[in-house]
N, C-alpha and C positions, 0 to 999 in steps of 0.2 A: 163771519162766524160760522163754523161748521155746525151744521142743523142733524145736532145728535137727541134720539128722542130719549136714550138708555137714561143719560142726566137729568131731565126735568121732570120735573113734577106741576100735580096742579097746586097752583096759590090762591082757592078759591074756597076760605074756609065754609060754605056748604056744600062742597064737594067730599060726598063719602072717603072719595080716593085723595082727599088734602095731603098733601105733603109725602106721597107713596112714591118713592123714588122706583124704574123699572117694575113698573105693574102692570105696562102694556096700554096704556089707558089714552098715553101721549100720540099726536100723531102731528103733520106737516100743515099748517094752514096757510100759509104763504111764506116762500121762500125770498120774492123778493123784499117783504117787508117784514121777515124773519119772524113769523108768527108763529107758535103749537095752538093746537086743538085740543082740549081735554072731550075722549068720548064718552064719557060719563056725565059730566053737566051738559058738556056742550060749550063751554066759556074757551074763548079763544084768549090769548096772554102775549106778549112781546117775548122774546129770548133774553132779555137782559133784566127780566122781570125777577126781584129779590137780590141783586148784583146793583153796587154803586154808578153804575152804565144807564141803569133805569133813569130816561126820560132826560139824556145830557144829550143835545142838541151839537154839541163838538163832536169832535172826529175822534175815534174810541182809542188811535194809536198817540193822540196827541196827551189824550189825557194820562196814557198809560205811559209817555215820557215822563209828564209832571210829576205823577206819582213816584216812579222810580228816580225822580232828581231829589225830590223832598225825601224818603227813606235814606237817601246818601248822605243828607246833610247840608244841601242847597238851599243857599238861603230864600225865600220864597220872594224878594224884592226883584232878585234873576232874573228867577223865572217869570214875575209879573212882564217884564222890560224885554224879556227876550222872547216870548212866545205874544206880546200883548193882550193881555188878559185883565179881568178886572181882577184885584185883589179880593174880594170876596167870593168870587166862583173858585178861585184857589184854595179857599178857602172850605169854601162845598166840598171839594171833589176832597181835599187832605181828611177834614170831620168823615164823614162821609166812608172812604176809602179805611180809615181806622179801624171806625166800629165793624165793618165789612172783614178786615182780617183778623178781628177779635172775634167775630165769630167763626171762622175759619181754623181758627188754632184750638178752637173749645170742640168741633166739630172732627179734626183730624189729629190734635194731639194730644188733649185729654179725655182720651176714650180709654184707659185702664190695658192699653197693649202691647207697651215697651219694654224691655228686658232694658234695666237703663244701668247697673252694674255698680255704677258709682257718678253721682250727683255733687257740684258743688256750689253750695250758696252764699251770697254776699250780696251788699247793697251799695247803692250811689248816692253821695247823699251832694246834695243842691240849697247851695242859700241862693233864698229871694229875699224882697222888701219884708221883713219882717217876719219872718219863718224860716224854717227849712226842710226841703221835700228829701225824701227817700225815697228810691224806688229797689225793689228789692226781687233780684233774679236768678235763678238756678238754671244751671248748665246740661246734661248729661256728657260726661266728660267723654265717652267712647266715640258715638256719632256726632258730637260739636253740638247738638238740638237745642235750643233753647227751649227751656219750659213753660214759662209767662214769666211774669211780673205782679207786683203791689203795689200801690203808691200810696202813700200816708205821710202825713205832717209831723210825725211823731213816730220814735222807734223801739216798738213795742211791743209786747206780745200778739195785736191783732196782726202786722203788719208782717211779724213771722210765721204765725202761725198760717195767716191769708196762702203766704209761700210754698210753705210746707203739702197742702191741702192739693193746692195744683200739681209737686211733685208726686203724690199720694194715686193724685187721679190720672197718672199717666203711668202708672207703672204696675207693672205684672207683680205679684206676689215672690217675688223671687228675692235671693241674695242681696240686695242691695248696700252699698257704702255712702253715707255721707259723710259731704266735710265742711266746715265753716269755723269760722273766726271764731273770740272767744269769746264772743256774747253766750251767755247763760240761757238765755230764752230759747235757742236754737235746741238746746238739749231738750228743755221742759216740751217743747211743741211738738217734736217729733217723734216723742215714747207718747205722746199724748194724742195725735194725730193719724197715726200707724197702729190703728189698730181696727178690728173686723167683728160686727157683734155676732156671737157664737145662739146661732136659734135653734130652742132644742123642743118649741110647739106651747113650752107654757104660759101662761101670760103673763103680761107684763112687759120692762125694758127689756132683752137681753142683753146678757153679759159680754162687756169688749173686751179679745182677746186679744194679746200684742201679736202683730207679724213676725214671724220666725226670720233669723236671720237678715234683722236690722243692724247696720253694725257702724257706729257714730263716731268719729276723728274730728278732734279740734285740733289748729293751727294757731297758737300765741304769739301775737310777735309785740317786740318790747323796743320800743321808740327812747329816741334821748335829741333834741333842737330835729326832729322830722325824719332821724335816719332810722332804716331798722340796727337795733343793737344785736338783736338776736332772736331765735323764734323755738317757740316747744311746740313740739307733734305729741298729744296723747290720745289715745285711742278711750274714750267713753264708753265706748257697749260695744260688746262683739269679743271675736275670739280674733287672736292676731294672724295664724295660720288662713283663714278667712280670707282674710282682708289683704294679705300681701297676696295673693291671689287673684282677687279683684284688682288689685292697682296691677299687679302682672297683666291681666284680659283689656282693664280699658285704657292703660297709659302707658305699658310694656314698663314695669316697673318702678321703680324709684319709692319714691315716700311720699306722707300725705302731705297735701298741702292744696292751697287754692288758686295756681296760677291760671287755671284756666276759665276761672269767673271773673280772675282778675282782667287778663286779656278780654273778655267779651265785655267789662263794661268798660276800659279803654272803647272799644267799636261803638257801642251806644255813645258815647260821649261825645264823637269826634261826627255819626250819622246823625245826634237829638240837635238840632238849631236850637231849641227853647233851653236847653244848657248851658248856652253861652253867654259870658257875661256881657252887661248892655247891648242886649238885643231887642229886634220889634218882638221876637217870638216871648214874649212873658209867660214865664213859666207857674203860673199866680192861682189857675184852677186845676183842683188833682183830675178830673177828667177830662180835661185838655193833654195832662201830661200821662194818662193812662193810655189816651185815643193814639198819640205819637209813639209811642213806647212798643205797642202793638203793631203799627205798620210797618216798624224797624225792623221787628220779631220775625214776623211773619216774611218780610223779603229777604232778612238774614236766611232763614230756616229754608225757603223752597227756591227763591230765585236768585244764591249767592251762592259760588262753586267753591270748597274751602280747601285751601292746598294740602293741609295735614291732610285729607280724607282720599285724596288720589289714589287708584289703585295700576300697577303695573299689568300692563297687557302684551306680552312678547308674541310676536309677529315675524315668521319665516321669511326670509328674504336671503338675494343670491349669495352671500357672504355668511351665513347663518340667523342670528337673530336680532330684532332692535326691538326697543321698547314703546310701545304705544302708552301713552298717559292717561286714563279712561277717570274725569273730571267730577266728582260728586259733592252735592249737597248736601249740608247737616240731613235732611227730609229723604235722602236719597241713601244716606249711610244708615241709618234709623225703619228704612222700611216703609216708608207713607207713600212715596211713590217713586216710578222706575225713571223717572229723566227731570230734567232742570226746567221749572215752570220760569215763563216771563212775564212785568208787571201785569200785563193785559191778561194771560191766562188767572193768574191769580185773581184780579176783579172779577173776573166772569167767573170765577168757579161759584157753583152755586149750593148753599148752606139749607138740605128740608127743615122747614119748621118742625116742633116736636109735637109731636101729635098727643093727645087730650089722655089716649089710652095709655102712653109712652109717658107722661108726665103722674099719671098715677101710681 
């Protein structure tokens, strides 16, 4: 592991400098046994310290294969049989490695800084023994991005609204198009969720304003024995000049519609083992199925190179010119960062706690 001081922080909650990413404070305490130094307490730390890495006695590229076969969709019996492993350290590192890219994704992609254009949301819905799960996830259709997920027993207004909130908190004040199916709640949640309270110093609640230039499309489609028969586009809120605008910038035209949350939850379905029917993976607890749902996310988004997203790079040579392919990621089309992270980089990437002042 490259012994970079710029990334760490101290993890020493009586340390004034807690959680102060590039404060100068860090420095080198051993390299061979990959130590920092905080010089304000004095407390020395491991490198792997607040990262799923902390204190796994395996070898960091082994683990960061397992992880990267589990996000695919490998069924964990495999990997037990072919790496020889106990099935509960598998077990570790997947819990473990989940909650670690769920903070990850709260950390680099709901931070309010996305120009996202046009977003489209839909759900997966899962029978188990005696229920049925939902999970429920929105797109940014331009960069491919995944935004999170929901998981709920029930398909409901928290379950959309949950949705909606993390689309809300990842995106810039700007233009934006959504689209979704023809659930009713999807309309209710996002005039209800999109909105900004207007503070003008006097007391009390202030007044929530709606965001300007929210502009909502639903896609109907009408089934007969499973086939579609036929499907309505109507635009909900907005102006239609608008919005064929935005479908021109994020999908070079056409009409509304949702084939592209369509396609991503195809990709969850076929990467979530706990979806498949009679499986060991029992899909039975919703933070089992929130934990997995996030690891898929999070290596879809930074460590999956997507073909739509390619850009052309022409390159002189003796005959004129040829094209070079230059390969990006949802994470890479979107702006979070400049090259394709791998499982290993992703576990190590290391998430500051929020600090006392910063949560006030």
């Amino acid at each position: 592991m490259d012994m970079d001081t710029s990334q760490q922080y101290c993890p020493n909650p009586k340390c004034p400098d807690y959680g102060v990413v590039g404060g100068g404070n860090i420095g080198i305490h051993s390299r061979k046994e990959q130590r920092f130094r905080c010089k304000t307490c004095g407390k020395t730390f491991a490198a792997t310290t607040g990262t799923p890495l902390y204190r796994r006695h395996h070898d960091h590229r082994l683990i960061g294969w397992v992880i990267s076969l589990l996000a695919h969709g490998c069924p964990k019996q495999a990997i037990v049989i072919t790496f020889h492993l106990d099935p509960r350290t598998v077990d570790a590192w997947w819990k473990s490695s989940g909650q670690h890219c769920q903070r990850v994704h709260e950390a680099t992609v709901l931070q309010g800084g996305l120009d996202l254009v046009q977003v489209q949301m839909d759900e997966i819905r899962h029978k188990i023994q005696g229920a049925i799960i939902w999970i429920a996830m929105a797109i940014a259709v331009q960069s491919k991005l995944w935004l999170g997920a929901t998981v709920s027993t029930h398909r409901d207004k928290h379950l959309i609204r949950g949705l909606v909130e993390l689309v809300k908190a990842a995106a810039l004040c700007r233009p934006l198009l959504l689209c979704f199916d023809g659930l009713q709640t999807y309309v209710s949640a996002c005039r209800r969720v999109f909105r900004s309270p207007l503070r003008t110093g006097k007391p009390g609640r202030p007044r929530l304003v709606p965001w300007p230039d929210i502009h909502l499309g639903q896609v109907i489609k009408r089934y007969a024995k499973r086939r579609v028969t036929g499907v309505t586009r109507r635009l909900v809120q907005g102006e239609q000049s608008v919005v064929e605008r935005l479908l021109q910038v994020s999908q070079n035209g056409g009409v509304l519609n949702t084939a592209f949350i369509e396609r991503l939850n195809g990709t969850f379905r076929s990467r979530l083992s706990l979806l498949t029917r009679r499986t060991h993976h029992l899909a039975r607890r919703l933070g089992r199925v929130e934990t997995a749902v996030y690891l898929v996310g999070c290596v879809y988004n930074f460590c999956t190179h997507h073909a739509s997203l390619r850009l052309p790079l022409y390159v002189a040579c003796g005959r004129g010119e040829r094209v070079h392919w230059v390969q990006r990621t949802p994470a890479m089309a979107a702006g979070l960062t400049d090259h394709r992270w791998t499982v290993l980089e992703l576990l190590q990437f290391k998430v500051p706690p929020q600090r006392l002042e910063e949560a006030i």
